[in-house]
Residue frames as qw, qx, qy, qz and C-alpha x, y, z in Angstrom:
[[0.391, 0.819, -0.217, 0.359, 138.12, 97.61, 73.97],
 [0.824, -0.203, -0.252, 0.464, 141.69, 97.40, 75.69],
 [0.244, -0.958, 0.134, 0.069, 143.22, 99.94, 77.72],
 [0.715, 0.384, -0.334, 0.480, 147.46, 100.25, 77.02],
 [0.515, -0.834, 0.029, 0.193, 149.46, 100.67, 80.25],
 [0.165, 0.878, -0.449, 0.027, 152.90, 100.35, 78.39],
 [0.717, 0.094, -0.641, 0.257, 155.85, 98.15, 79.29],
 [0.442, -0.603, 0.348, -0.565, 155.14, 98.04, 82.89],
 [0.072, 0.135, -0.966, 0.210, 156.04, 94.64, 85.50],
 [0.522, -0.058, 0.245, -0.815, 152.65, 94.14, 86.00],
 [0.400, 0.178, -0.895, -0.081, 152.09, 90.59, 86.13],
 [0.604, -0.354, 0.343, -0.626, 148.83, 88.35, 88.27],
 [0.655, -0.745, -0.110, 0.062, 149.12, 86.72, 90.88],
 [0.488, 0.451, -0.583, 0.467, 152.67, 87.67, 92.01],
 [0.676, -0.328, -0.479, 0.454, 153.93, 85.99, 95.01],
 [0.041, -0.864, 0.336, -0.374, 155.01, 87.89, 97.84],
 [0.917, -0.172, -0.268, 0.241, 158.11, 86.25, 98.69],
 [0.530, -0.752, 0.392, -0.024, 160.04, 86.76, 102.38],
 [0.599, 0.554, -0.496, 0.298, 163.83, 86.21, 101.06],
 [0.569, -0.773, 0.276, 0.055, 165.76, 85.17, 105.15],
 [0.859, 0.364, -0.249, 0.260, 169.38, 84.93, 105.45],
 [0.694, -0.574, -0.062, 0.430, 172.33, 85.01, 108.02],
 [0.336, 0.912, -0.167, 0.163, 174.14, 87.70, 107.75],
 [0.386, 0.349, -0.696, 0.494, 178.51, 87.71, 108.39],
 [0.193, -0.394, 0.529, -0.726, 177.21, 87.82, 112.37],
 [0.224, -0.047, -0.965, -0.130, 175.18, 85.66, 111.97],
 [0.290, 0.211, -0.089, -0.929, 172.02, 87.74, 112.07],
 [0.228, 0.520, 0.817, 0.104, 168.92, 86.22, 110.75],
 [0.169, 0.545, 0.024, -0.821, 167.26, 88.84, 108.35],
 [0.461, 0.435, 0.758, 0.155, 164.62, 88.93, 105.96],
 [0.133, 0.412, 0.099, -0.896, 163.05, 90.93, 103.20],
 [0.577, 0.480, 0.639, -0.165, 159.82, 90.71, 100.73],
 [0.046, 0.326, -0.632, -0.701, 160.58, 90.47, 97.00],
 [0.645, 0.516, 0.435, -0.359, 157.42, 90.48, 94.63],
 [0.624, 0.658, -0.233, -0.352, 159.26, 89.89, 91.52],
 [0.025, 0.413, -0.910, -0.024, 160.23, 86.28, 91.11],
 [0.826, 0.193, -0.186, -0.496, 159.05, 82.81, 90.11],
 [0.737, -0.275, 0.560, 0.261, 160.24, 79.34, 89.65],
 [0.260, 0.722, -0.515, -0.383, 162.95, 79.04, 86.67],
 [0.526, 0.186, -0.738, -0.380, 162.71, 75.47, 86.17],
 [0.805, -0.373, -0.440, -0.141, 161.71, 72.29, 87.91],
 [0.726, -0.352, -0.309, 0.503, 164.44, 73.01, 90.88],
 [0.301, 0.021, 0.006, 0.953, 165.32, 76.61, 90.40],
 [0.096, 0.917, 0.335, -0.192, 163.56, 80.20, 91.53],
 [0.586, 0.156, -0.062, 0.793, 164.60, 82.96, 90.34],
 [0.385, -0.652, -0.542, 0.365, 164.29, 86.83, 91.67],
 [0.339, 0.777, 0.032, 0.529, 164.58, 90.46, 91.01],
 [0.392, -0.913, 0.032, 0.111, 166.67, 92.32, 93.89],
 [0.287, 0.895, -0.157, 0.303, 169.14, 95.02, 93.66],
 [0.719, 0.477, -0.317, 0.395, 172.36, 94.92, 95.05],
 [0.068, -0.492, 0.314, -0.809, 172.30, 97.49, 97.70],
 [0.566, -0.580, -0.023, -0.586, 170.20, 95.49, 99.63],
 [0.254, -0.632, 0.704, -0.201, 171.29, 93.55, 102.80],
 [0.833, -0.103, 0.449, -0.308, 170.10, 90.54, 101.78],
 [0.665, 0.694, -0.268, 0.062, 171.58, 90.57, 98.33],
 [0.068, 0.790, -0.521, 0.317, 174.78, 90.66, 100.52],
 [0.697, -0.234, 0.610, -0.295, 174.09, 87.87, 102.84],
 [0.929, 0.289, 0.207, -0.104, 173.03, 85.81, 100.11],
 [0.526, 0.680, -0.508, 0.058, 176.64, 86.55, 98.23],
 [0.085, 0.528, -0.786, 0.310, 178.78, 85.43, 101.51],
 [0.655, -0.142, 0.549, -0.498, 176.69, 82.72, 102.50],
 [0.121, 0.091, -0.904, -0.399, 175.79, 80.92, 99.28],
 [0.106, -0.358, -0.920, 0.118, 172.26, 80.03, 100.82],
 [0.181, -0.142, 0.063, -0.971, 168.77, 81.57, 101.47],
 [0.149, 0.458, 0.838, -0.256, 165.12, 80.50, 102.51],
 [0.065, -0.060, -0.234, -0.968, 162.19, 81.56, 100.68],
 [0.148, 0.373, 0.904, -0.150, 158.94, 81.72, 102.17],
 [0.129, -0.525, -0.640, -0.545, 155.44, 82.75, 101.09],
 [0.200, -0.141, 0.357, -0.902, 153.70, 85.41, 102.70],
 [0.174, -0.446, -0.877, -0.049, 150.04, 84.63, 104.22],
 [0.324, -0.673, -0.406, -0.527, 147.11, 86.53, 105.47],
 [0.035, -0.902, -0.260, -0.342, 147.96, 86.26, 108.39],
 [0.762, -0.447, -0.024, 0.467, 151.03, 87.90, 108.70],
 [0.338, 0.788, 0.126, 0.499, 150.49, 90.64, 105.94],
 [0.307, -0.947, 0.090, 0.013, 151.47, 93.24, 108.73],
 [0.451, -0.633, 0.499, 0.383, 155.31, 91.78, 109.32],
 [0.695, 0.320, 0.416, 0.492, 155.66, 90.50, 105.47],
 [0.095, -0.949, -0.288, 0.082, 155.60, 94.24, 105.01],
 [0.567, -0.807, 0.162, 0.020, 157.13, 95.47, 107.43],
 [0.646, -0.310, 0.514, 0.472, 160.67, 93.33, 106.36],
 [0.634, 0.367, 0.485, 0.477, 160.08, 95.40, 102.91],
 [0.003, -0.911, -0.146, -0.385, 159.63, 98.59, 104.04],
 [0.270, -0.896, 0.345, 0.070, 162.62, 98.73, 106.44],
 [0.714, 0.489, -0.490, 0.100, 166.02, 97.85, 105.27],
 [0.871, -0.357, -0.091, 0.325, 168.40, 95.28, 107.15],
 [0.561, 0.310, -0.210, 0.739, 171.25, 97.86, 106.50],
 [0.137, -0.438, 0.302, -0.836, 169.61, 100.88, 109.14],
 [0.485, -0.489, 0.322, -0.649, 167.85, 97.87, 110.70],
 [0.073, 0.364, -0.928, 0.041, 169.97, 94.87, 111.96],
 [0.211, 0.255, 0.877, -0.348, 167.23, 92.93, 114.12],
 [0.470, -0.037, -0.068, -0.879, 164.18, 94.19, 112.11],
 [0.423, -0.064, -0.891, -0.153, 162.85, 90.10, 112.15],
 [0.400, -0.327, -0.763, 0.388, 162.53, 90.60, 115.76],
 [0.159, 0.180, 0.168, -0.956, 161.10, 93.76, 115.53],
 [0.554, -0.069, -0.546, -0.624, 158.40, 92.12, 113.00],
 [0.589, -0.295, 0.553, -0.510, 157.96, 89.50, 115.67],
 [0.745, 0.464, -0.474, -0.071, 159.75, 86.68, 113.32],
 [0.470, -0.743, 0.471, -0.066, 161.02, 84.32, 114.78],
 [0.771, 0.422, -0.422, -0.222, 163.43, 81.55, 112.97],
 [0.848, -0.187, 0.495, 0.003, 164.97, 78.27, 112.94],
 [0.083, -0.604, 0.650, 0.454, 168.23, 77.22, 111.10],
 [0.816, 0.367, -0.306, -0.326, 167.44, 75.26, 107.77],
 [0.923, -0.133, 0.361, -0.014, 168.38, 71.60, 107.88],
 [0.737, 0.583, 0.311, 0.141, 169.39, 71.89, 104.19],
 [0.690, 0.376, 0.014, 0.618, 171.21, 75.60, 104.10],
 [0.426, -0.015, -0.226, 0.876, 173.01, 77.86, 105.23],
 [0.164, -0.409, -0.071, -0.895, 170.07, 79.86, 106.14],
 [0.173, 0.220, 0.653, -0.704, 166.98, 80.73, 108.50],
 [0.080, -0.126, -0.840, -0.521, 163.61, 79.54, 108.51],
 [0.236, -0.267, 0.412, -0.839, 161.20, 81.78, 109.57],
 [0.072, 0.173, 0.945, -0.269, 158.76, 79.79, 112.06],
 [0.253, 0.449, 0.409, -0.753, 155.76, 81.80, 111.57],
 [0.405, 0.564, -0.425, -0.581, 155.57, 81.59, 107.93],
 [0.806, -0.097, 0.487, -0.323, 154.12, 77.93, 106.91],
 [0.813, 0.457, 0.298, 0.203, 155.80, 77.00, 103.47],
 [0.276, -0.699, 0.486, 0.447, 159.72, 77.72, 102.62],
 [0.878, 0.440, -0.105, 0.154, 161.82, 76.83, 99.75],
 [0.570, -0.602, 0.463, 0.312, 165.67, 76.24, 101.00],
 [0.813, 0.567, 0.112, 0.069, 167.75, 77.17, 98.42],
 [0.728, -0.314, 0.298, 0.531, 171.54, 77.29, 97.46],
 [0.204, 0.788, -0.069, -0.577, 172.97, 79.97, 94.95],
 [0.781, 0.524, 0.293, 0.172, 173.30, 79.54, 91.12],
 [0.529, 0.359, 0.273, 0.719, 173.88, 83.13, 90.13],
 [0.108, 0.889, 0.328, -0.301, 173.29, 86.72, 90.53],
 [0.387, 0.335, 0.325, 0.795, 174.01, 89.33, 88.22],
 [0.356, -0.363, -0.212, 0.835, 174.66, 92.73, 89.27],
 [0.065, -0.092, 0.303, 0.946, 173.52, 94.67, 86.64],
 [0.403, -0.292, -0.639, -0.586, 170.10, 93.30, 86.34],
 [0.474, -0.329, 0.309, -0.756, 169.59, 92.32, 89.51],
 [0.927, -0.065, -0.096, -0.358, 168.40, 88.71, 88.97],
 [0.393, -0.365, 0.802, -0.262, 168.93, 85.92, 91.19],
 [0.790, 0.024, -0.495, -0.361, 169.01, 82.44, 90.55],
 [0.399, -0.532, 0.654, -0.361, 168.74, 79.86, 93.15],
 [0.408, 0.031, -0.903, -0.130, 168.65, 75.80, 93.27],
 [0.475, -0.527, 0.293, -0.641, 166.10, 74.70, 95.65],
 [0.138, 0.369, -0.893, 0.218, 167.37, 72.06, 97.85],
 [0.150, -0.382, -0.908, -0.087, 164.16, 71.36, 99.25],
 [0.416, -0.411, -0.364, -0.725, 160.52, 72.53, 100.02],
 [0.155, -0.036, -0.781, 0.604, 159.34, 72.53, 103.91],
 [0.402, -0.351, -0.404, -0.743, 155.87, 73.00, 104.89],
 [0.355, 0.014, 0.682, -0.639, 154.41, 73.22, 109.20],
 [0.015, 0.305, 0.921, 0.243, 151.81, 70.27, 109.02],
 [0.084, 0.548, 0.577, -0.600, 149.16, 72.37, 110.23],
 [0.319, 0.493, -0.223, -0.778, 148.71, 73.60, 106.50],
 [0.167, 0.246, -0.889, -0.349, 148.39, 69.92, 105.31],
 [0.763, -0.094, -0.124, -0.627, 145.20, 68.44, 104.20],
 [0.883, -0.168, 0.402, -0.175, 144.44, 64.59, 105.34],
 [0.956, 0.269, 0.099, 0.062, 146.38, 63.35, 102.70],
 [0.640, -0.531, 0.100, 0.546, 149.65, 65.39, 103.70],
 [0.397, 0.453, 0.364, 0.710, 149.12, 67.96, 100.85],
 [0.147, -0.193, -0.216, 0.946, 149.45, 71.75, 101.11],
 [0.013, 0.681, 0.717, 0.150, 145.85, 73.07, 101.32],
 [0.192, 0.408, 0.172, 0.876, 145.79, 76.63, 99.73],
 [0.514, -0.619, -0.346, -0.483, 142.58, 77.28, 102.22],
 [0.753, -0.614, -0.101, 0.215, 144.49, 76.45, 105.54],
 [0.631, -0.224, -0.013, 0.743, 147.78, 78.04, 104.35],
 [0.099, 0.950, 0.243, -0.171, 146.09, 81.55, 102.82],
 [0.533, -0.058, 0.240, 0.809, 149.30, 82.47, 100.66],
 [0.018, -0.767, -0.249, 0.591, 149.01, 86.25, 99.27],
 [0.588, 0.479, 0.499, 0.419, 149.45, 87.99, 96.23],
 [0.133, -0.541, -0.122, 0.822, 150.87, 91.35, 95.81],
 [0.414, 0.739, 0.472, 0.244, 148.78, 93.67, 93.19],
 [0.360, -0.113, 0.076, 0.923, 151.37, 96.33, 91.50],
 [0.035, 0.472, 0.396, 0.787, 148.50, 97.92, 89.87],
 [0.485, -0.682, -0.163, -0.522, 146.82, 99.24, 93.19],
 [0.312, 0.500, -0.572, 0.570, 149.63, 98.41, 95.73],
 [0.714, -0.299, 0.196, -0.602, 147.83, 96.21, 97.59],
 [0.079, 0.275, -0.930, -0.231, 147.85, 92.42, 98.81],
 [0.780, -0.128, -0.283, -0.544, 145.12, 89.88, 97.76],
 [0.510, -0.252, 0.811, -0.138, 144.29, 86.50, 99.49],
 [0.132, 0.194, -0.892, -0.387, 143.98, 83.82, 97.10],
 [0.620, -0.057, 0.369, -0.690, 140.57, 82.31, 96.66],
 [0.576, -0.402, 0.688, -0.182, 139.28, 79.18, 95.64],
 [0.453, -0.144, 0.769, 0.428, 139.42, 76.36, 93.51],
 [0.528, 0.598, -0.227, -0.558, 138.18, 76.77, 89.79],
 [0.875, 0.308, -0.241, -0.285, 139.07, 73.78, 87.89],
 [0.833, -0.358, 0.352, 0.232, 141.59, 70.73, 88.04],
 [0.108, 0.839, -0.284, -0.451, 144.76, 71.15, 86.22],
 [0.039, -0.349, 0.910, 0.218, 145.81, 69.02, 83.38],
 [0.179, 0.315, 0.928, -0.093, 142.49, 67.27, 83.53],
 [0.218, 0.643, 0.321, -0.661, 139.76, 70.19, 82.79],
 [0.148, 0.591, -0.401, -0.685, 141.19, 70.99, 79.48],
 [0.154, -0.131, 0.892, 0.404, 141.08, 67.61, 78.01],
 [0.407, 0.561, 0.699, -0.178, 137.14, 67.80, 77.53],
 [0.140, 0.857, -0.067, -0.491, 138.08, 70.07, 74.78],
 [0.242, -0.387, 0.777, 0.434, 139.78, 67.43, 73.11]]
């Protein structure tokens, strides 16, 4: 028997993705948005409200970085969601972030944080909230890369926020090969 929760966001694994951008001053500032995905083969896209400083950055810039939280760094991925860049300018450097200007755009890339998307704006729409971005490219510190210069979920420990118990998870391990598992079913 199924339990009904209603119409609730409640969705597994969600990312927990660290949003950075320069603000007019040119500021580096970040914050962690757990509702968003990828929207096609080159595009994410995001839920965040208006009010927040990053929303803002991202309008007068045109540009953002999105990395993946990890294990371990659960403390400052937080931390850049639970204070706001509008009552706190430097919070990065309070988190003990530290970043490096994208190649690609008009944003910061935090160093600590092993896997980015660099992405350029599409769209955003006030009323909903949802961002769309292009991503310009994908960066990744080698020190998460297996012998064959792939990202190895097990050395990079991405996270997973759970809405239903407001917690984050660490990802665990492999289960089957995609695209390839299924076909013995043919």
């Amino acid at each position: 028997m199924r339990k009904n929760f209603g119409a609730k966001p409640l969705l597994y694994p969600q990312p927990v993705l660290i949003v950075a951008t320069y603000g007019k001053d040119g500021i580096p500032n970040a914050m962690n948005a757990a509702w968003g995905g990828i929207n096609d083969t080159t595009q994410i896209f995001m839920c965040l409200s208006a009010g927040h400083k990053t929303v803002e950055n991202i309008l007068a810039r045109g540009a953002f970085t999105v990395s993946m939280g990890d294990a371990d760094h659960v403390v400052e991925c937080d931390y850049v969601g639970v204070v706001s860049g509008n009552k706190v300018p430097d919070k990065l450097e309070k988190a003990g972030f530290h970043t490096t200007k994208s190649e690609f755009v008009d944003a910061p890339l935090i160093d600590e944080l092993p896997m980015a998307l660099e992405c350029t704006l599409i769209s955003y729409d006030k009323e909903s909230g949802r961002l769309v971005g292009e991503i310009v490219n994908v960066c990744a510190d080698e020190k998460i890369l297996d012998a064959n210069g792939k990202i190895d979920p097990s050395t990079f420990n991405p996270i997973t926020f759970d809405p239903v118990n407001n917690a984050y998870l660490k990802l665990g391990g492999k289960v089957g090969n995609a695209f390839k598992d299924g076909l013995s079913l043919k």
